[in-house]
C-alpha positions in Angstrom: 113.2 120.8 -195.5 115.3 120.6 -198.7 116.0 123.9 -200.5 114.5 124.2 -204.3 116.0 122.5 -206.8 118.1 125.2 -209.3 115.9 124.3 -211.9 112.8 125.0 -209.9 114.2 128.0 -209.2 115.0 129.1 -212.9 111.5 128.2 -213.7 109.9 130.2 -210.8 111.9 133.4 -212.4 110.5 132.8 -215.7 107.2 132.4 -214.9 107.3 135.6 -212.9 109.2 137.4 -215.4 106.0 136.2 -218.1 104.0 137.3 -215.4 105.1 140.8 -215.3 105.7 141.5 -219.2 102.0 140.7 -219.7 100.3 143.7 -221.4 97.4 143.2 -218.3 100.0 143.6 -215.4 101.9 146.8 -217.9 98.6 148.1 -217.7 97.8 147.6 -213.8 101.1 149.1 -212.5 100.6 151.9 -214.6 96.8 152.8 -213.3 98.5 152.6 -209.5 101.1 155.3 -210.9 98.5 157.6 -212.3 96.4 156.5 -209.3 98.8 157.3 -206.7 99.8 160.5 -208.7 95.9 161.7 -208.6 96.8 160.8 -204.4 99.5 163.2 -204.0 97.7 165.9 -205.6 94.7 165.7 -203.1 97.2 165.2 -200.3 98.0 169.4 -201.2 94.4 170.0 -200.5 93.4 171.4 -196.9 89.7 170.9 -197.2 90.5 167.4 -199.0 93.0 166.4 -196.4 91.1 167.2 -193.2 87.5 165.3 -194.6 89.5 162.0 -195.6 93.2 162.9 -194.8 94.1 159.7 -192.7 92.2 157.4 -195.8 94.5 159.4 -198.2 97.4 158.5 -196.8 96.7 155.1 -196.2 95.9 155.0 -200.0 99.2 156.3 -200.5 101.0 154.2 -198.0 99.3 151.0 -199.9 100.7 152.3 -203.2 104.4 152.1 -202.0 103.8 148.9 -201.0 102.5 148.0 -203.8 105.2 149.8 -205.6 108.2 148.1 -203.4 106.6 144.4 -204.3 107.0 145.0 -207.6 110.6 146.0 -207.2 111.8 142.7 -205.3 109.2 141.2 -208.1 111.3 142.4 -210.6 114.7 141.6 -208.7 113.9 138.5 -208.3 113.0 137.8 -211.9 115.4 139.4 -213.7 118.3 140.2 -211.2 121.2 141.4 -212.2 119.6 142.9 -215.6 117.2 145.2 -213.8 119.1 145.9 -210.9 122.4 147.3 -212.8 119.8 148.5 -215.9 119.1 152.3 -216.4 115.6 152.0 -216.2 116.0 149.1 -212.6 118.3 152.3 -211.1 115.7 154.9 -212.1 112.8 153.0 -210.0 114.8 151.9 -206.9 115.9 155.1 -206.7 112.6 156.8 -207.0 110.7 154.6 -204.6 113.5 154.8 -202.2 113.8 158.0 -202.1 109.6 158.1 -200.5 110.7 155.8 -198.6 112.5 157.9 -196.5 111.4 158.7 -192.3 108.9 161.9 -192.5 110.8 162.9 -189.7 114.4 164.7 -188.5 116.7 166.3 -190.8 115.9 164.1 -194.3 112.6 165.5 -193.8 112.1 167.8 -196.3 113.2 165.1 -198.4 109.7 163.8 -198.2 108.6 166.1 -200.8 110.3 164.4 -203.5 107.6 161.8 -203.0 105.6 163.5 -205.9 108.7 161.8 -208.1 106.8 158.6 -207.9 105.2 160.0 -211.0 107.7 159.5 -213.4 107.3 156.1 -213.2 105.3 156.5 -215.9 107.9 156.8 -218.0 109.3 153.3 -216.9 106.1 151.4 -217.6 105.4 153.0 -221.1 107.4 152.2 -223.8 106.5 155.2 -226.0 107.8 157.7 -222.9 110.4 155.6 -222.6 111.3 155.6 -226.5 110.9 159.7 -226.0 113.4 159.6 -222.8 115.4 157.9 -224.3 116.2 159.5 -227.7 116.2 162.8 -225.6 119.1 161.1 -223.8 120.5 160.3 -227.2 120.5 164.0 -228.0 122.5 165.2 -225.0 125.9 164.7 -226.4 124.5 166.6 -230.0 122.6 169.5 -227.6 125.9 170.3 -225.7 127.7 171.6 -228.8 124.8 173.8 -229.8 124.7 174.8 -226.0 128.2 175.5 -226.4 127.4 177.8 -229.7 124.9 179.3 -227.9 126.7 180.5 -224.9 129.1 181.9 -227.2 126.9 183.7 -229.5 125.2 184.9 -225.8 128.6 186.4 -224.2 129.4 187.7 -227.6 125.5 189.5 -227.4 125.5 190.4 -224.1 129.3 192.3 -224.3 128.5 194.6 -227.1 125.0 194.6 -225.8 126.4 196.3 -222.3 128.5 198.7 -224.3 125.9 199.4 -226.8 122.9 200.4 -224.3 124.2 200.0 -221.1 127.3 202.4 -220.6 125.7 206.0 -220.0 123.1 207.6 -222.3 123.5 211.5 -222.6 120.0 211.7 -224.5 118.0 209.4 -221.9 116.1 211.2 -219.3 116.0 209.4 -215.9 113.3 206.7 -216.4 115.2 205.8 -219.6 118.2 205.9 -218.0 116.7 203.6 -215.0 115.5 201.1 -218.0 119.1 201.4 -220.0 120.6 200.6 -216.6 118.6 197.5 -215.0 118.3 195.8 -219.0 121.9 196.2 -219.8 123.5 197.8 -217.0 126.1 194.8 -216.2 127.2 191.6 -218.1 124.6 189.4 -216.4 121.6 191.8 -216.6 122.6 192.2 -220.8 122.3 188.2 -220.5 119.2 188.0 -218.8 117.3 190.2 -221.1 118.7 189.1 -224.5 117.2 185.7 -223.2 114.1 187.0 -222.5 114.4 188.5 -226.3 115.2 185.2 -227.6 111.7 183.3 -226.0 110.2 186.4 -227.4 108.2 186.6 -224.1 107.5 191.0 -224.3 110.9 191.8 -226.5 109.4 194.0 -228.8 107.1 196.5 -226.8 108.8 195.5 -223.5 112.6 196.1 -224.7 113.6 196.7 -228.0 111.0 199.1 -228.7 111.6 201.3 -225.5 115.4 200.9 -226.8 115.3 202.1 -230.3 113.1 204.8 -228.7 116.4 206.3 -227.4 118.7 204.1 -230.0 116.9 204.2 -233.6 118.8 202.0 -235.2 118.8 199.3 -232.0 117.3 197.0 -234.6 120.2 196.1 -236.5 121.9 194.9 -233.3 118.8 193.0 -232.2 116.6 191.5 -235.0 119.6 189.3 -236.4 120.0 187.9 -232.6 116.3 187.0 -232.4 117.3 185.4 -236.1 120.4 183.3 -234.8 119.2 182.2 -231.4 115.2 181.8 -232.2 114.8 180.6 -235.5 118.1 178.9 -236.3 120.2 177.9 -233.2 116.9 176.8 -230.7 115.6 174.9 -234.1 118.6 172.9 -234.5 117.9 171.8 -231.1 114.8 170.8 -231.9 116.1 169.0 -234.9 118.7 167.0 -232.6 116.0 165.7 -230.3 113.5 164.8 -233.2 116.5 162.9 -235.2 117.8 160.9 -231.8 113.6 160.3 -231.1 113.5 158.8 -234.7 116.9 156.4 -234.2 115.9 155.4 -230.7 112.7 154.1 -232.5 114.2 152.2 -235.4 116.9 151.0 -233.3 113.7 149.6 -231.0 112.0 148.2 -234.4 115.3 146.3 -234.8 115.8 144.6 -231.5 111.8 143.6 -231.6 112.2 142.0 -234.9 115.0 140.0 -234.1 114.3 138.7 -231.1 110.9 137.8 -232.9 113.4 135.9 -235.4 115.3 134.2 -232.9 112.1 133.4 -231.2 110.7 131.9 -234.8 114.0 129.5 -235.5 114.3 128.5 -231.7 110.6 127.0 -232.2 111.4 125.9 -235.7 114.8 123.8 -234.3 112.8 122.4 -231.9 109.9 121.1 -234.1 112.7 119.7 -236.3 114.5 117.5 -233.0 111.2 116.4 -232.0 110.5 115.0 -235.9 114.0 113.9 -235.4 112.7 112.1 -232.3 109.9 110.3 -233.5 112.0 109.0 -236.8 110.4 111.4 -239.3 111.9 113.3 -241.7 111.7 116.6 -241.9 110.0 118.5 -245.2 113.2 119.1 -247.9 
């Protein structure tokens, strides 16, 4: 039997590459994501698992397949641009990784089948656009990360010196308190970043503090001012700017490939004219 033609073969790939940008296929992979996410979630259920555990998991079984078809789909269609592609990498990886024995060694491994999840963010552009301008960000959020380390060792030394190097006024529950919030370097740390989420600092920390330290307050309210409201909101600010560029830069490639799409159909309207001896209009 003679093998396909090259050209037969190009064609195959772009029919199946129009077959799986069609907003109706989008929209099918997606439900078996959310599907087989809504699977793994009943899979943690005991009562679930031992009234309809081996239909579960057949479900779920089904799903990868269905899941591993549409990667050699998509190889085949697009090749090289998937498989070397961010998004191509992120998938194989994801489904490979459930495909892994449920046995030996690599077993606990299994668990990262929940993963399968994110796929999501593959198959919807707007996740996508959000990953992506997070992604963006990263270079931006490392200098304020780098800030905020600095501003945190700087906190946390005078914070250890301040509170936790001996109190002759404390009694021995304050002193216990003084000692296990800023006893050492590391504990200072941890509990000026609970202070900066705000999670208990005022009645669980700083208020027990200034109890023994009146004016505590001076050391702490402009670090909650600093960290909180300036430094975590310029992070915030980062990831909202990169969200916004990643957008417009996605506006941009959509209308031009919509213009290249427009003259490649108005050049070849004009050759066929050409073709039948008629003239174009001006």
């Amino acid at each position: 039997m003679d093998s396909p033609a090259p050209d037969s073969r190009s064609d195959l790939r772009a029919r199946l590459a129009d077959f799986l940008r069609r907003p109706a296929v989008e929209n099918a992979i997606l439900g078996v994501i959310l599907f087989n996410a809504v699977l793994l979630g009943m899979e943690t259920s005991k009562s679930l698992m031992a009234a309809a555990g081996p239909l579960i998991l057949a479900l779920d079984r089904l799903c990868l397949a269905f899941f591993v078809i549409e990667i050699v789909a998509r190889l085949i269609a697009f090749r090289r641009g998937y498989l070397f592609s961010g998004w191509g990498v992120f998938d194989i990886a994801i489904v490979g990784v459930a495909l892994i024995p449920g046995s030996g060694q690599v077993s606990v491994l299994r668990a990262l089948r929940v993963l399968r999840v994110l796929r999501v963010i593959s198959v919807s552009p707007s996740l996508r656009r959000v990953v992506q301008g997070f992604v963006s960000a990263l270079p931006g959020m490392g200098s304020v990360f780098l800030l905020m380390s600095i501003i945190f060792y700087i906190g946390a030394v005078m914070a250890t010196k301040l509170f936790g190097a001996g109190c002759p006024t404390c009694n021995a529950e304050q002193a216990a308190q003084m000692e296990a919030w800023f006893g050492t370097l590391g504990r200072s740390a941890y509990s000026l970043f609970q202070i900066m989420t705000l999670e208990s600092w005022s009645m669980g920390i700083v208020r027990p503090v200034m109890a023994v330290y009146p004016w505590a307050w001076a050391f702490f309210v402009p670090f909650i001012m600093v960290t909180t409201f300036a430094v975590v909101n310029l992070l915030v600010g980062l990831i909202v700017n990169s969200m916004q560029d990643a957008h417009h830069a996605e506006d941009a490639v959509a209308t031009d490939a919509y213009r290249d799409e427009v003259l490649a159909r108005l050049t070849e309207i004009e050759k066929r004219l050409e073709g039948r001896g008629t003239q174009p209009p001006g």
